[in-house]
Each structure stands twice: as C-alpha cells, then as structure tokens.
N, C-alpha and C positions, 0 to 999 in steps of 0.2 A: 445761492447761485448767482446775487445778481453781484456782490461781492467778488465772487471771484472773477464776471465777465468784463468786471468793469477795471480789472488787473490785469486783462488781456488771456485768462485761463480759457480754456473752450471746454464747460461741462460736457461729458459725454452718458456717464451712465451710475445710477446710484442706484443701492439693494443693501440689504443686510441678510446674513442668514437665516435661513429657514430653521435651523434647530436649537432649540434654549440651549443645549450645552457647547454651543456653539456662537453663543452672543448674539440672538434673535431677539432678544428684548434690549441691549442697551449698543446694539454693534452698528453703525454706517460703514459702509464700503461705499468708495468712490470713486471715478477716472476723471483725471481733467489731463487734456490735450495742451501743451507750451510748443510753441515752434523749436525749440534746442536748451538745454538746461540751464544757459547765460539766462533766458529767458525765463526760466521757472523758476531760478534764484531772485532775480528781480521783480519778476512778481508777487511771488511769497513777503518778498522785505516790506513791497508797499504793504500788500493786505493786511498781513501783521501787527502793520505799524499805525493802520487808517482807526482816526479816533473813534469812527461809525461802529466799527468792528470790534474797535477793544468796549466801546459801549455795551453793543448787545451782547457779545461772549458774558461780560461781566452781569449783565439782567438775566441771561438765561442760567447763570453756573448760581447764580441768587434764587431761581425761581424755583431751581432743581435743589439745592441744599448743598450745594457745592460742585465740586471739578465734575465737567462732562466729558474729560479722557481722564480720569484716574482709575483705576491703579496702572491701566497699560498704559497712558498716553497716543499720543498721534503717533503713527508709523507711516512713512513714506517709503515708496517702491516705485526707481524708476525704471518702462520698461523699452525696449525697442522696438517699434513695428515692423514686423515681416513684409514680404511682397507679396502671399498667398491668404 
C-alpha cells in the first residue's frame, strides 16, 4: 500500500473471494483511485520501475516458490465513477 501511495495511487479497498473455486486462497482484489489515466499510466511506470519494488516482488516470488500472478497474471480494469 505504501508503494502505491507513494506513486500518487489512493488505496481504496482490498478483499479476495470468499469461495475456493473462486481464488479464495491465492486471489487479491483491489481498487486504487488516479485522478485521470494520464495519471495511472504514470504512476504504474514509476512503481514498476522502483528498485524497492522490483526488490521485494523478487524476495516474496523467492519465498513463495515462484510467480505470485501466474498462471492468470495481473489484470487491470479501468472503471468510471457514477454520480449516485
């Protein structure tokens, strides 16, 4: 979280599923808030690219036995906010 704050992302809400067939054991779901996608393009490049970041991915994908998005990968979904 503090990765992302510090890229200008504004965490909003993180969960995973409730149902094992449903990726309850290995699934994160997450929202983070960008002012306009210029903005979330730019801050993804930093974070991406922060050595901090490519350190730990690489200590936690080592501690786990490998990749912690494979076989799906990351998927991103951008959405629009309503006025209700």
């Amino acid at each position: 979280m503090g990765f992302f704050k510090h890229y200008g992302m504004t965490n909003l809400i993180y969960f995973h599923p409730a149902d094992a067939d449903k990726g309850a054991d290995n699934t994160l779901i997450y929202f983070l808030a960008h002012a306009n996608r210029k903005a979330a393009d730019a801050s993804w490049s930093g974070f991406r690219a922060d050595p901090k970041w490519v350190a730990a991915k690489a200590a936690s994908e080592k501690s786990a036995g490998g990749s912690l998005t494979a076989p799906n990968g990351v998927k991103s979904v951008f959405l629009t906010p309503v006025d209700f």
